[in-house]
N, C-alpha and C positions, 0 to 999 in steps of 0.2 A: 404614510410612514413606511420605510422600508425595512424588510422582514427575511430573514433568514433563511434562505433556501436550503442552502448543501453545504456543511464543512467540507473543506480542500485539506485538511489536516491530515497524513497519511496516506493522501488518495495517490493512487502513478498516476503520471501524465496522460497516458493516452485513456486513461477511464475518465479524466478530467475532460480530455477536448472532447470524444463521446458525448460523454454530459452537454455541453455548450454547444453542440451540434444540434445535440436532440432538441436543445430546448430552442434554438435559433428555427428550424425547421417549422417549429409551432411557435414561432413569431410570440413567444415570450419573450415582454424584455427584462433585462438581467445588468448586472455588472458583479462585479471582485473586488474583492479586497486581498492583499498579499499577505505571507508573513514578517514583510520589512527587512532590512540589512540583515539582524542580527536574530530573525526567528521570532520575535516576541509579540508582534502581532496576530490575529484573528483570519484565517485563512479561509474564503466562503463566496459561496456565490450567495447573490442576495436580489431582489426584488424590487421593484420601486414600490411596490404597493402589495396588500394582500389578493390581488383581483386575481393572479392567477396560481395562488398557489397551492392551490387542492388538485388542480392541472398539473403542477408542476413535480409535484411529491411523487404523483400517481405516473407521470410520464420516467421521474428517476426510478421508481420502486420496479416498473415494467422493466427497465434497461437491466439493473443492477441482475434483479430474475435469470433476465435473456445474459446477462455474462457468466453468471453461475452454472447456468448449466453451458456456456457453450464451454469454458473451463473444465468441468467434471467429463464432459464428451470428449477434452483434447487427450485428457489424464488417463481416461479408457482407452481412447489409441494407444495413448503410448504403453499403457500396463500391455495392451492384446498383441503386441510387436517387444514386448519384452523391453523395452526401453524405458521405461520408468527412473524417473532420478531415486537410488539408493546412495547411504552413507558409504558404502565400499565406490563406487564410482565416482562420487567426488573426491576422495581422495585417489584416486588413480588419476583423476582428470586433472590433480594439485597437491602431490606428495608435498613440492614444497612449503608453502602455504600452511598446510596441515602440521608438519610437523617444527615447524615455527612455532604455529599458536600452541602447539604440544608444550613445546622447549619454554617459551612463558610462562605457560599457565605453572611448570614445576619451579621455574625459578620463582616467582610470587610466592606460592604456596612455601618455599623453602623460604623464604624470607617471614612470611606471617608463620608460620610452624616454630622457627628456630625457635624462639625465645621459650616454647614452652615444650621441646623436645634436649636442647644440648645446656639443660640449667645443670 
């Protein structure tokens, strides 16, 4: 009976092929299932059987480890080079952008406020 490996729900692509790499490499075999047209399906990789999935858990939980810290290692570069993403530098990198979703969010607000400011 086939058994649930990994939800695909949330994951990026390339943590995704990663994954199907790793597991191709150790000749597990595997298949997917999508989310369908319209999102509503079940997004996962999945197992033909139980046989290898203690292998398999243990092969994604090593990966996921080894991305976490190469992650936290890229984030330390860039903090020791000063380059770190801050909220001031994306907005320099996309005034307009920013002050779009600015000019929104007060028009909303000034439409849900009216009613219970200009009675």
């Amino acid at each position: 009976m086939s058994v649930m490996l990994f939800k695909l729900r949330g994951v990026e692509d390339d943590e995704a092929d990663d994954i199907r790499a790793v597991l191709e490499a150790n000749h597990i075999d595997f298949y997917e299932t999508s989310n369908g047209r319209w999102g509503l399906g079940f997004a996962a990789i999945w197992l033909h059987d139980d046989e290898h999935l203690e292998q398999g858990k243990a092969l994604i939980q090593t990966y996921q480890v080894q991305r976490y810290k190469d992650a936290q290692a890229a984030y330390a570069e860039l903090c020791a080079q000063g380059e770190q993403p801050t909220v001031w530098k994306k907005i320099k990198q996309n005034p307009a952008q920013i002050f779009l979703v600015l000019l929104a969010v007060l028009i909303i607000a000034t439409f849900v406020l009216s009613p219970f400011v200009f009675l």
